[in-house]
HTML snippet that shows the backbone in 3Dmol.js (N, CA, C, O; Angstrom):
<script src="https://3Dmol.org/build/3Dmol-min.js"></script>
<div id="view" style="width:600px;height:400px;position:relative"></div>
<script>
const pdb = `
ATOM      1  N   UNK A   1     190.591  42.760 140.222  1.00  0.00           N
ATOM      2  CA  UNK A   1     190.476  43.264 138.884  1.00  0.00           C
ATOM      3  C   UNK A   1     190.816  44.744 138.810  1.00  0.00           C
ATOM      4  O   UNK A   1     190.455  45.452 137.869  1.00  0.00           O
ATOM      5  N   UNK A   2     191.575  45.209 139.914  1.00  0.00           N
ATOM      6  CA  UNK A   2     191.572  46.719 140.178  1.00  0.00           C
ATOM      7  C   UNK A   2     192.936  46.763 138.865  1.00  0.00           C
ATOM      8  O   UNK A   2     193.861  45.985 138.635  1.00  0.00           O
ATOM      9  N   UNK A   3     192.438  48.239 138.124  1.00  0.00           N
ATOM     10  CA  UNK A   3     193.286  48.555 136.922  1.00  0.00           C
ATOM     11  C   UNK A   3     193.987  47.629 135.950  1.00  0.00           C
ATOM     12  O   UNK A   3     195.137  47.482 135.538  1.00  0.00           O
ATOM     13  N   UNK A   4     192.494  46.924 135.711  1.00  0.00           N
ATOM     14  CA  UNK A   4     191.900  46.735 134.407  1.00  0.00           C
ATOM     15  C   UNK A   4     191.481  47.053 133.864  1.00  0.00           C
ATOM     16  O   UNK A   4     190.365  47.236 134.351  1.00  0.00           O
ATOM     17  N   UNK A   5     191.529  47.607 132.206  1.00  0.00           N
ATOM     18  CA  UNK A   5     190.768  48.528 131.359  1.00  0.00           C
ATOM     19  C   UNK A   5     189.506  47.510 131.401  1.00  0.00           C
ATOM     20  O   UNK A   5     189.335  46.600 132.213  1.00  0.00           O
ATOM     21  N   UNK A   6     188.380  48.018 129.960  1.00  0.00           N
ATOM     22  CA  UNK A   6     187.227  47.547 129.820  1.00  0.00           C
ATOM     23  C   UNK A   6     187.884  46.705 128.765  1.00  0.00           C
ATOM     24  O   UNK A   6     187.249  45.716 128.399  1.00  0.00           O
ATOM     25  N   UNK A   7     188.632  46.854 128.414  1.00  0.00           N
ATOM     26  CA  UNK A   7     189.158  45.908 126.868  1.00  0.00           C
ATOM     27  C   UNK A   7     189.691  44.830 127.318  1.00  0.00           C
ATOM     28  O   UNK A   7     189.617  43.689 126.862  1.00  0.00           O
ATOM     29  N   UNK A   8     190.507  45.417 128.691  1.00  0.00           N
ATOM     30  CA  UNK A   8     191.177  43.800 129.340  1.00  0.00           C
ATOM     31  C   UNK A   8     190.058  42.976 130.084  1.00  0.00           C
ATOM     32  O   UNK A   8     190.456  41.858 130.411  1.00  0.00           O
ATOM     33  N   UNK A   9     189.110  43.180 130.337  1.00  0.00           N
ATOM     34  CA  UNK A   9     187.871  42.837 131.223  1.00  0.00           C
ATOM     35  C   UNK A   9     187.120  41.722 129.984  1.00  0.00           C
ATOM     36  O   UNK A   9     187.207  40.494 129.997  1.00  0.00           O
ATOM     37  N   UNK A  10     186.293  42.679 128.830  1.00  0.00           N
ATOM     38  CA  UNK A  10     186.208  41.885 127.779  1.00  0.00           C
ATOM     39  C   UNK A  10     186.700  39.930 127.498  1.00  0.00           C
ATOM     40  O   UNK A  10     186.210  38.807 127.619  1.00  0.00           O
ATOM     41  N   UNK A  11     188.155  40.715 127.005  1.00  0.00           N
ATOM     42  CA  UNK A  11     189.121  39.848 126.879  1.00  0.00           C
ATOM     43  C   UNK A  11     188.844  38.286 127.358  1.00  0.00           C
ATOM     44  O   UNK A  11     188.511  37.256 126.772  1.00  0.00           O
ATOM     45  N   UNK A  12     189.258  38.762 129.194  1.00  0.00           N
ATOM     46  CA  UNK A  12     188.831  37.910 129.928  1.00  0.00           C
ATOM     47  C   UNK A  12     187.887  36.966 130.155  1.00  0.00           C
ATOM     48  O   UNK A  12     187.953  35.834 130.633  1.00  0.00           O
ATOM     49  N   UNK A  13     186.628  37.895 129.558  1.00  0.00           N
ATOM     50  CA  UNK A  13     185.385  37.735 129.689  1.00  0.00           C
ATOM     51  C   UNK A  13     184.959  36.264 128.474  1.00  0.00           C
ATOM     52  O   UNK A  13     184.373  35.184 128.548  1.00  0.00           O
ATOM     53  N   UNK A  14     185.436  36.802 127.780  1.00  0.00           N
ATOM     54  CA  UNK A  14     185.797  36.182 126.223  1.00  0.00           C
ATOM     55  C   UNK A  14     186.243  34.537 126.368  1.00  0.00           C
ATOM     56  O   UNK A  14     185.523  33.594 126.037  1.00  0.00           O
ATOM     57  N   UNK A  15     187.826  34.423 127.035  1.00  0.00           N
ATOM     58  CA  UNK A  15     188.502  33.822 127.629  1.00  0.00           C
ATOM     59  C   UNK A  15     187.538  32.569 127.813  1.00  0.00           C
ATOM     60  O   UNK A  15     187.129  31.658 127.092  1.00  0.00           O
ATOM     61  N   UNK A  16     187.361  33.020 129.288  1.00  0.00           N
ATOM     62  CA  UNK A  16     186.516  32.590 130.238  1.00  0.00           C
ATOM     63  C   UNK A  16     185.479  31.423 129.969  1.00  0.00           C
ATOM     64  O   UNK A  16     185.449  30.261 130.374  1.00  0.00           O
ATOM     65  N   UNK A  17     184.310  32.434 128.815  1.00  0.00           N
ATOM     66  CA  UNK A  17     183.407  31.575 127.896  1.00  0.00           C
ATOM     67  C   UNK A  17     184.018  30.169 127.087  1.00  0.00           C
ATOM     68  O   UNK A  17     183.556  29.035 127.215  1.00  0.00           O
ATOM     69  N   UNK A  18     185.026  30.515 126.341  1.00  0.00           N
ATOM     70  CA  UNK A  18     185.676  29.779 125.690  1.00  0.00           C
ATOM     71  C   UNK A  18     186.003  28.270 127.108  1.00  0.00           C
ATOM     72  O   UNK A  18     185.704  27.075 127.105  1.00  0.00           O
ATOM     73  N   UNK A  19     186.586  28.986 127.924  1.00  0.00           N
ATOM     74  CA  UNK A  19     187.534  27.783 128.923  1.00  0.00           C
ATOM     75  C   UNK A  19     185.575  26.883 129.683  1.00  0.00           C
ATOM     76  O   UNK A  19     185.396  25.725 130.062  1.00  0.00           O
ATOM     77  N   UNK A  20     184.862  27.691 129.633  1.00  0.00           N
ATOM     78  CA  UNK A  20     183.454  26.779 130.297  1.00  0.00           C
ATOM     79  C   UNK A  20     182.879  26.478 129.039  1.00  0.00           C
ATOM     80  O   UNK A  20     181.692  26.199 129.207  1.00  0.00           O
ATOM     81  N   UNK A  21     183.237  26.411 127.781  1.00  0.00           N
ATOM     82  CA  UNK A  21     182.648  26.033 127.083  1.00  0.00           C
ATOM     83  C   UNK A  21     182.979  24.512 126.851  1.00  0.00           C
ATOM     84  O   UNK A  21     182.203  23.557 126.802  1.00  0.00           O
ATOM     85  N   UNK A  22     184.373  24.555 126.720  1.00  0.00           N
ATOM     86  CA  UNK A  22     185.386  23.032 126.989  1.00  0.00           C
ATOM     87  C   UNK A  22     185.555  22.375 128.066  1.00  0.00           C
ATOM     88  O   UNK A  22     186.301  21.409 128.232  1.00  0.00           O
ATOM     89  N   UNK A  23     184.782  22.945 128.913  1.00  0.00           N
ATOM     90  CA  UNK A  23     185.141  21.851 130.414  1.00  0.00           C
ATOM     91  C   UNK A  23     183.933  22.537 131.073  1.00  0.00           C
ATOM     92  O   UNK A  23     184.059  23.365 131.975  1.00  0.00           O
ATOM     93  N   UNK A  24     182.353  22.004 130.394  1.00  0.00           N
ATOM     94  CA  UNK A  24     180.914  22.568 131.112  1.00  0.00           C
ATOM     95  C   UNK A  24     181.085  21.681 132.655  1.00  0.00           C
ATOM     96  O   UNK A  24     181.093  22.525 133.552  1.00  0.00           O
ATOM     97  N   UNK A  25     181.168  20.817 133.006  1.00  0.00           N
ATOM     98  CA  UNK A  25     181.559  20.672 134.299  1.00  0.00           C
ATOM     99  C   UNK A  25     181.937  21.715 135.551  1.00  0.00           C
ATOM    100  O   UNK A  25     181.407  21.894 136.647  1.00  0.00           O
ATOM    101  N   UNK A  26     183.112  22.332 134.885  1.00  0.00           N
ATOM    102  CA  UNK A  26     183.441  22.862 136.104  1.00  0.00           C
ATOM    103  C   UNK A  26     182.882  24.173 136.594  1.00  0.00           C
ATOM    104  O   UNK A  26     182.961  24.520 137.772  1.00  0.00           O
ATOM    105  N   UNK A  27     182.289  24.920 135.602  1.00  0.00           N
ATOM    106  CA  UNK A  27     181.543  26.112 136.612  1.00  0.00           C
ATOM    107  C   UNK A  27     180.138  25.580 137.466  1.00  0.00           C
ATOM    108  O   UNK A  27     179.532  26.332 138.229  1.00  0.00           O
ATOM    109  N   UNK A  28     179.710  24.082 137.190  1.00  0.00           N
ATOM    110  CA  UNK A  28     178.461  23.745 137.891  1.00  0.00           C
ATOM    111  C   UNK A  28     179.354  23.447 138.897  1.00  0.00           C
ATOM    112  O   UNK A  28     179.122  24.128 139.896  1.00  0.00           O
ATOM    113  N   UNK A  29     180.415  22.586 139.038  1.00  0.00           N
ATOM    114  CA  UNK A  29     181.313  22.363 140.563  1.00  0.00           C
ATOM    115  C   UNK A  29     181.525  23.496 141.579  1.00  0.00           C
ATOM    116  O   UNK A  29     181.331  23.494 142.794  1.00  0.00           O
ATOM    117  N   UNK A  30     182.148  24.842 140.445  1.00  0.00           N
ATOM    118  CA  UNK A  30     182.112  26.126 141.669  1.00  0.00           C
ATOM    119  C   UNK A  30     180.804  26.487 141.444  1.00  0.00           C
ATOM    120  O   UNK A  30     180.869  27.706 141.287  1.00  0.00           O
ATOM    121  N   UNK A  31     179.456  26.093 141.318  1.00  0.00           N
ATOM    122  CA  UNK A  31     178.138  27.028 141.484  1.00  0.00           C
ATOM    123  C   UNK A  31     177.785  26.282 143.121  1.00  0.00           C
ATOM    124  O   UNK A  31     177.347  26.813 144.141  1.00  0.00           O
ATOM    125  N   UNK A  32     178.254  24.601 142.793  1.00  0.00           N
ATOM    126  CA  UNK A  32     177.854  23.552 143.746  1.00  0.00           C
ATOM    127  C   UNK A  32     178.766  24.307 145.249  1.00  0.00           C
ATOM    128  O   UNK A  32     178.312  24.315 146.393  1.00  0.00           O
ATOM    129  N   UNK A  33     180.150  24.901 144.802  1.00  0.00           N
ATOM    130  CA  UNK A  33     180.740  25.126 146.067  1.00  0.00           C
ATOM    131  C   UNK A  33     180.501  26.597 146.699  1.00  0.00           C
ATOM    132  O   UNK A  33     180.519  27.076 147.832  1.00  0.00           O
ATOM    133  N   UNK A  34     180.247  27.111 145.261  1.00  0.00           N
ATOM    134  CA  UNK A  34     179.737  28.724 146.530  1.00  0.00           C
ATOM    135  C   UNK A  34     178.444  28.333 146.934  1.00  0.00           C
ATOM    136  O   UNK A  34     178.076  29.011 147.893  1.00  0.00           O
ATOM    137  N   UNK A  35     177.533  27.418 146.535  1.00  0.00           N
ATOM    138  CA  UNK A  35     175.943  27.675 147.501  1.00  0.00           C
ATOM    139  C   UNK A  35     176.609  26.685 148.868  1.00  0.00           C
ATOM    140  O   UNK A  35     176.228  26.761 150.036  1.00  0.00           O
ATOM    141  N   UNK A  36     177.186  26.196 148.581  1.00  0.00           N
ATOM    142  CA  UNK A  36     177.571  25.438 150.058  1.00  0.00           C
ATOM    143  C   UNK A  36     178.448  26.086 150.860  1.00  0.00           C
ATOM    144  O   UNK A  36     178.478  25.830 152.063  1.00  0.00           O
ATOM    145  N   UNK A  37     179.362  27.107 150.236  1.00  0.00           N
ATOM    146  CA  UNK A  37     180.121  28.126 150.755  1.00  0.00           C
ATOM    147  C   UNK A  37     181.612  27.743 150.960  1.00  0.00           C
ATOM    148  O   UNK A  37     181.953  26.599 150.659  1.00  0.00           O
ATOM    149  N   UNK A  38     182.464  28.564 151.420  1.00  0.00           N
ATOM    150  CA  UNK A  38     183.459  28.172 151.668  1.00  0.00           C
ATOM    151  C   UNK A  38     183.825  28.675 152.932  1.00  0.00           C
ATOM    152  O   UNK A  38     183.965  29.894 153.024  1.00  0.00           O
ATOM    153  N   UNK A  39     184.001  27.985 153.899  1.00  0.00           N
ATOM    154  CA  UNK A  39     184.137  28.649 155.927  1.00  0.00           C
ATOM    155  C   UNK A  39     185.760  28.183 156.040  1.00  0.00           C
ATOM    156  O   UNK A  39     186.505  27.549 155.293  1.00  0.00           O
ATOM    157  N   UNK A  40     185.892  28.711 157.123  1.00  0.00           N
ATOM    158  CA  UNK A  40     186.926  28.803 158.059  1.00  0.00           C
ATOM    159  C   UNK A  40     187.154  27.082 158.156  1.00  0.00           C
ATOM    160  O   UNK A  40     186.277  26.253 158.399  1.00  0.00           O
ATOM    161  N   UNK A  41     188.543  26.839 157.899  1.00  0.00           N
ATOM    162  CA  UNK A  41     188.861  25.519 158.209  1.00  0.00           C
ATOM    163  C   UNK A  41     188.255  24.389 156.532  1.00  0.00           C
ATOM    164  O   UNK A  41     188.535  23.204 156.345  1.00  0.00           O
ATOM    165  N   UNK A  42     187.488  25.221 155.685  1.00  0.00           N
ATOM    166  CA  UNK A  42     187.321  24.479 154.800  1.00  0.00           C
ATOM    167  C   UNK A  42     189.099  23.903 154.450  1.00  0.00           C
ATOM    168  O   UNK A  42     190.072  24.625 154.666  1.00  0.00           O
ATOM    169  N   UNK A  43     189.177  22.669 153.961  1.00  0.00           N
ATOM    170  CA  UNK A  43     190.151  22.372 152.887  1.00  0.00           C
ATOM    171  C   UNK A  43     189.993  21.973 151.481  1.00  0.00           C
ATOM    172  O   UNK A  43     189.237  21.175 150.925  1.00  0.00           O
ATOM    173  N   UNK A  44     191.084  22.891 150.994  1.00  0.00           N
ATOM    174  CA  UNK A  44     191.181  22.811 150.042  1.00  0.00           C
ATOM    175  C   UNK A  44     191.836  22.318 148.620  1.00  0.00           C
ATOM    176  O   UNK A  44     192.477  23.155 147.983  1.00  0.00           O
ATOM    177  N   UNK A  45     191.687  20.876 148.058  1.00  0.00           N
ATOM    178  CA  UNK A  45     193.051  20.194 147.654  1.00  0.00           C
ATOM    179  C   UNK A  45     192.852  19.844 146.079  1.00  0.00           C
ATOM    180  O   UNK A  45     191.822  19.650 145.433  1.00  0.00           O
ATOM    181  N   UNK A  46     194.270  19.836 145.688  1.00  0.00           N
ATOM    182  CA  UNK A  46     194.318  20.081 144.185  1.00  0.00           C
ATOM    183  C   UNK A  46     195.040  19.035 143.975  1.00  0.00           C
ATOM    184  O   UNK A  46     195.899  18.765 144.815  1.00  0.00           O
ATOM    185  N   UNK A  47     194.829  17.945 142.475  1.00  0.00           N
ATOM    186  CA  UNK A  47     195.498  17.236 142.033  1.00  0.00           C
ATOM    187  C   UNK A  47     195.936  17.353 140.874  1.00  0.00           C
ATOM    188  O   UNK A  47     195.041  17.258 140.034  1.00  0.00           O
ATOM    189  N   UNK A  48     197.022  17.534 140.436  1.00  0.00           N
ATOM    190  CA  UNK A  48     197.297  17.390 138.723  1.00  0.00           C
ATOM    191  C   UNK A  48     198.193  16.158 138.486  1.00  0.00           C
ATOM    192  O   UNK A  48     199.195  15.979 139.178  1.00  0.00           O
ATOM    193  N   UNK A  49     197.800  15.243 137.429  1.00  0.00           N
ATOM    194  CA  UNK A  49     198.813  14.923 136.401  1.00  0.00           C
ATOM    195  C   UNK A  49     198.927  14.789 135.292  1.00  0.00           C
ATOM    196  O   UNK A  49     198.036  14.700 134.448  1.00  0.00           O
ATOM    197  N   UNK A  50     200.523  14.745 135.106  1.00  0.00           N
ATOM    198  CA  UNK A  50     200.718  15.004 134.028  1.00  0.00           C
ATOM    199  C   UNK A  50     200.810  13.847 132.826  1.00  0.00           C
ATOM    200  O   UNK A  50     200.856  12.630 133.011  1.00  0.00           O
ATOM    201  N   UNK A  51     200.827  14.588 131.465  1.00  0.00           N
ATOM    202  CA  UNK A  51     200.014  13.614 130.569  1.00  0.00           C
ATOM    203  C   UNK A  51     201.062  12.254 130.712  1.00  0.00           C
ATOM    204  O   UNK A  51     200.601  11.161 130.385  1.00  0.00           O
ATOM    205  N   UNK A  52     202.530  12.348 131.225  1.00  0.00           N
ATOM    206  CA  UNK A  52     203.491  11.120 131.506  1.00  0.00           C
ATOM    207  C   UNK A  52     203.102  10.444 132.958  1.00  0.00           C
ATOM    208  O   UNK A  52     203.914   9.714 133.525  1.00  0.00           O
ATOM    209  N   UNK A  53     202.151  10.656 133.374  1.00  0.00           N
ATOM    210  CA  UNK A  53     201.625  10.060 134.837  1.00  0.00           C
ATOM    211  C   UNK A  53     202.018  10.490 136.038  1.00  0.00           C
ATOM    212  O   UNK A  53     201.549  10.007 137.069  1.00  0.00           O
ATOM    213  N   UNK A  54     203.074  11.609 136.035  1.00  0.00           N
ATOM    214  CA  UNK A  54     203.467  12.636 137.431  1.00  0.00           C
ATOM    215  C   UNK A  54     202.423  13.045 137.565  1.00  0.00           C
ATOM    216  O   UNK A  54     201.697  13.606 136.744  1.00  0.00           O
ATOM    217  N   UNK A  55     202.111  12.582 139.535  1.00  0.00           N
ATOM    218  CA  UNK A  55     201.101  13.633 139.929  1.00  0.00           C
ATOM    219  C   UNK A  55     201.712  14.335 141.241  1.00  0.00           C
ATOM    220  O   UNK A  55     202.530  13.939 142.070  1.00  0.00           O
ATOM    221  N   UNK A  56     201.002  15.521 141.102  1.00  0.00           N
ATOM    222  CA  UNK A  56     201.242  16.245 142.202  1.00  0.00           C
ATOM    223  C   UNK A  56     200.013  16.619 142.972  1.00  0.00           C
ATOM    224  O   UNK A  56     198.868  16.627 142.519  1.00  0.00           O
ATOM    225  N   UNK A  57     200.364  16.911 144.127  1.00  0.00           N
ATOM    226  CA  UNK A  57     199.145  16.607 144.849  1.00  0.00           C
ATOM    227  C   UNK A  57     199.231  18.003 145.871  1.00  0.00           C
ATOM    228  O   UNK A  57     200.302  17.928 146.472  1.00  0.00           O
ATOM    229  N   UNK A  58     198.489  19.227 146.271  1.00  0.00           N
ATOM    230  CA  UNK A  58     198.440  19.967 147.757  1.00  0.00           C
ATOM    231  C   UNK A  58     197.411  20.916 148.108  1.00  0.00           C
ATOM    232  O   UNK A  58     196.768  21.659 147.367  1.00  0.00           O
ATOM    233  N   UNK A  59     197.360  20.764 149.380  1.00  0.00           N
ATOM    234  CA  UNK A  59     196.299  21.407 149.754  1.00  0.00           C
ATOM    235  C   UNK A  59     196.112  22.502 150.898  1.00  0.00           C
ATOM    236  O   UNK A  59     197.212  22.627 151.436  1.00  0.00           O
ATOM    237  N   UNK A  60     195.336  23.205 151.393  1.00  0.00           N
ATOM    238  CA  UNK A  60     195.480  23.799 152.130  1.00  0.00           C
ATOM    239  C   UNK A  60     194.291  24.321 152.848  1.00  0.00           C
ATOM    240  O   UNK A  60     193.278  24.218 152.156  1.00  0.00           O
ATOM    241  N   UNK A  61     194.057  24.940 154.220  1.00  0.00           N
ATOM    242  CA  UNK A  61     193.327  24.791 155.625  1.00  0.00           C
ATOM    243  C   UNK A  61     192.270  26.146 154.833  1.00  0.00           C
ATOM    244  O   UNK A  61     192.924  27.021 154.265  1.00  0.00           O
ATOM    245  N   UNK A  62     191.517  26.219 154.821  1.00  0.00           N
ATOM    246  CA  UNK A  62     191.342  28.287 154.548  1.00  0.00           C
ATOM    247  C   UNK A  62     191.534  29.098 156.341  1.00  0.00           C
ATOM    248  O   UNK A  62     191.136  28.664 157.422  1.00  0.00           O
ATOM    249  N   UNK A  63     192.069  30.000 156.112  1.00  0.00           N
ATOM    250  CA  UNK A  63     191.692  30.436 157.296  1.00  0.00           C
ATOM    251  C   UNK A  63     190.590  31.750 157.667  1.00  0.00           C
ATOM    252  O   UNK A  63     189.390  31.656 157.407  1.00  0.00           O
ATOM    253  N   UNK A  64     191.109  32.792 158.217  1.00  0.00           N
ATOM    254  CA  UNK A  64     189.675  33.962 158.193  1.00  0.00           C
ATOM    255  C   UNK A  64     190.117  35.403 157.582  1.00  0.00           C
ATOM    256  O   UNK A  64     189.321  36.285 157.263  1.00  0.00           O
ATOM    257  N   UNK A  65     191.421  35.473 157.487  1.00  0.00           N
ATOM    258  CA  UNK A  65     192.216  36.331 156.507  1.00  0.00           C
ATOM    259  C   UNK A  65     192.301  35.609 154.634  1.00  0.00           C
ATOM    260  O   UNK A  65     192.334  36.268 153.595  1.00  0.00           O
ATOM    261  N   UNK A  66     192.314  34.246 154.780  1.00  0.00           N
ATOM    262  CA  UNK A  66     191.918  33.987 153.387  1.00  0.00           C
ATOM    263  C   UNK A  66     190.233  34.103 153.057  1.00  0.00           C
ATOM    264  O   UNK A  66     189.856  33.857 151.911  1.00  0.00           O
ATOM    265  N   UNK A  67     189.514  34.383 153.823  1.00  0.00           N
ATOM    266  CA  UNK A  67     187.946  34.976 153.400  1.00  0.00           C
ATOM    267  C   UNK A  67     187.789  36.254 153.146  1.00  0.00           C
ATOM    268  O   UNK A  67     187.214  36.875 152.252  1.00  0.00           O
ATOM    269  N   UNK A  68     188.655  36.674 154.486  1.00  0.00           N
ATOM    270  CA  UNK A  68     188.783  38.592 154.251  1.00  0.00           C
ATOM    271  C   UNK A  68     189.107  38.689 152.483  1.00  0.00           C
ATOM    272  O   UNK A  68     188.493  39.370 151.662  1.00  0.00           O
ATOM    273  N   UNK A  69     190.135  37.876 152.277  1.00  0.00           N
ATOM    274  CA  UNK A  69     190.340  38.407 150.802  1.00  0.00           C
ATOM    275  C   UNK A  69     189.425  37.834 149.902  1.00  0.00           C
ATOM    276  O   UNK A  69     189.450  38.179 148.720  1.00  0.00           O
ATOM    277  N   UNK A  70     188.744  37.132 150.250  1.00  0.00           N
ATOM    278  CA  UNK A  70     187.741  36.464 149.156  1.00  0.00           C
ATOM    279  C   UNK A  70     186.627  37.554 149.371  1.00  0.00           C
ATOM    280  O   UNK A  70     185.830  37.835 148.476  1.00  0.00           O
ATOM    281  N   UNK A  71     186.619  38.083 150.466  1.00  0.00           N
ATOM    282  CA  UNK A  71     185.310  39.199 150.375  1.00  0.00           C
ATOM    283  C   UNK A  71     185.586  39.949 149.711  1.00  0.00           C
ATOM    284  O   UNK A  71     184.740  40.241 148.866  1.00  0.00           O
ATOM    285  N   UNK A  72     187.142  40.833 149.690  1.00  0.00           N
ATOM    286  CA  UNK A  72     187.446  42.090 148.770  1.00  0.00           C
ATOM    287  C   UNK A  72     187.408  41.929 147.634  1.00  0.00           C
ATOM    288  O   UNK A  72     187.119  42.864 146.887  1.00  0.00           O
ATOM    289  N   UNK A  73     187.676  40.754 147.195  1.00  0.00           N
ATOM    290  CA  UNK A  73     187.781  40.373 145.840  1.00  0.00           C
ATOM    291  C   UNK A  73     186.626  40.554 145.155  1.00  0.00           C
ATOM    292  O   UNK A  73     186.487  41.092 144.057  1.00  0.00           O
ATOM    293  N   UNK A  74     185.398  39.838 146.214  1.00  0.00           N
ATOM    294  CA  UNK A  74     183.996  39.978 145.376  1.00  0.00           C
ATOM    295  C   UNK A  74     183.917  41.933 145.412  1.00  0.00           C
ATOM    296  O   UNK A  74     183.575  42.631 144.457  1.00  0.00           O
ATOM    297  N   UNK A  75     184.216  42.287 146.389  1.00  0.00           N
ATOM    298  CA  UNK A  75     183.683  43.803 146.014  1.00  0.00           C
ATOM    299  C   UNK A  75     184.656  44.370 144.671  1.00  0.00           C
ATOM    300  O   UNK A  75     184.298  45.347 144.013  1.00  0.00           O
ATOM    301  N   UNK A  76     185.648  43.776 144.440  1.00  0.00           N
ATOM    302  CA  UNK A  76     186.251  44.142 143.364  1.00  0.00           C
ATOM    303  C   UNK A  76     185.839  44.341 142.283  1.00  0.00           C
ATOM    304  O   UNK A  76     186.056  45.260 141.493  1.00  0.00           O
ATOM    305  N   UNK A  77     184.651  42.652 142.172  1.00  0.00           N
ATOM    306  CA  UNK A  77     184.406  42.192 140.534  1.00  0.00           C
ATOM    307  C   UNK A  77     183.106  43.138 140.247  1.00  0.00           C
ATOM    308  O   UNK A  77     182.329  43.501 141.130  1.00  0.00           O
ATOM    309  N   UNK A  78     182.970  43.575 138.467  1.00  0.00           N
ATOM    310  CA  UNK A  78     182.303  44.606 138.365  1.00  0.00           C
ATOM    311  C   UNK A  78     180.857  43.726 138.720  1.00  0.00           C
ATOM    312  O   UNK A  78     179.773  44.309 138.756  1.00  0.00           O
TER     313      UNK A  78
END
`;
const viewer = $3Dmol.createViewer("view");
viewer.addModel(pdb, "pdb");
viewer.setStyle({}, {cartoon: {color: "spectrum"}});
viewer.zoomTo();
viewer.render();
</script>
């Protein structure tokens, strides 16, 4: 979030509410996955399709440089 004003922060903030307001599910899914955490070797996999029935499907290993950045990130957020 580095050089973001307070107006773009807001915004976001705003956003945000709106997007968990329409899909209350999914911030209990990431509350469920940060108390369980996310380690080294977690995987991680995503499915979409689309509203014509294409799906796409991928995933990936975490490693200990993708935590490093998940740590900076949290020191980022205000």
């Amino acid at each position: 979030m580095a050089g973001m004003n307070p107006t773009q922060i807001f915004q976001l903030m705003g956003t945000w509410q709106k997007f968990t307001a329409n899909h209350p599910k999914f911030p209990k899914f990431l509350k469920a996955v940060a108390q369980e955490g996310i380690k080294k070797n977690t995987i991680i996999e995503v499915n979409i399709t689309t509203p014509e029935g294409r799906t796409y499907c991928s995933n990936l290993k975490i490693t200990q440089e993708d935590l490093d950045l998940f740590e900076q990130m949290k020191q980022m957020s205000p």
